[in-house]
Structures are given as C-alpha cells and as structure tokens.
N, C-alpha and C positions, 0 to 999 in steps of 0.2 A: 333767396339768394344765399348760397353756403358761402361763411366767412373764413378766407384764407388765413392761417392762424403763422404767426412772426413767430421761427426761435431765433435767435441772435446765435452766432457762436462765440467762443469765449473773448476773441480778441474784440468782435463787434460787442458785444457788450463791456466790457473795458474801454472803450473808445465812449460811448453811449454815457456811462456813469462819468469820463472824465468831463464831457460837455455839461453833463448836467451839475457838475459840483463848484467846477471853475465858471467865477463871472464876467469871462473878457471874451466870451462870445456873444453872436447877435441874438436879441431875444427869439427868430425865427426859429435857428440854430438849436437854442435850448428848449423852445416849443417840440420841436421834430423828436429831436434825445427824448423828453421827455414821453413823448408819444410813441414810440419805438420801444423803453423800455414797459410802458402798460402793455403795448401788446406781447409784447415777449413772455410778462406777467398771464397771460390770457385775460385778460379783464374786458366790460363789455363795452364797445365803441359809443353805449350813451355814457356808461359814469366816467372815460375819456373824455368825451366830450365837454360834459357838465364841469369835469373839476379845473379842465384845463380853458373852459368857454374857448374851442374849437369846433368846428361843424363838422357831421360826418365827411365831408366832402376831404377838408384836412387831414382827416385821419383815413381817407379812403387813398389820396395820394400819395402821401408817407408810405402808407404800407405798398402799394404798388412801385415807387420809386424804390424800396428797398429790395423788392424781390425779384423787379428788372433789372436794375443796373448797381445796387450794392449800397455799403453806408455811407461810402463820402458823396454819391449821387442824392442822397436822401436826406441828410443832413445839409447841406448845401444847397 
C-alpha cells in the first residue's frame, strides 16, 4: 500500500505548532498536532507510532481526516 504523504501549508502548520506548544488543549487534540506535524516532517508511521504509543490505525485516521475535510476536522 503507497503511503499518502501530509504537507501542511503554512497557516495549517502555524495552527499545528500553536496546539502543540500551548497546554489548555485536550490531550487527543495535542496527540492529532503532534502526529500531523511528523508527517508533514515525512517520518515513518512506526517511529510515530512508537514515540507517541499510537496505533497505526490513529495515524492512519489523522491523516485521512486531514486530507478529507482539512485541520480543524482533524484536530477535533
């Protein structure tokens, strides 16, 4: 299966880093940011996985939710 590869653009990614720096979001919230910007990074869905103990499953819907319906659908 070819892996669909995330770029953010700039303001998705400004959105992404503001979730992840500030801590008065839900930890789901800040799991999603955080996984949105590894792949933006290209990095590979296991060391996602591993550092963030997330299943591929998580990071297989993150990315699909952001490439269906956008960040605040994906973050949320």
């Amino acid at each position: 299966m070819k892996r669909i590869n995330v770029t953010l653009s700039g303001g998705d990614r400004q959105t992404v880093d503001t979730v992840r720096s500030h801590g008065y979001h839900r930890a789901r919230e800040t799991n999603r940011a955080h996984i949105l910007a590894a792949l933006d990074d290209h990095l590979p869905d296991a060391q996602i996985g591993a550092v963030l103990g997330v299943s591929r499953k998580v990071i297989w819907r993150t990315r699909s939710a952001y490439e269906e319906y956008g960040l605040a659908y994906a973050l949320h």
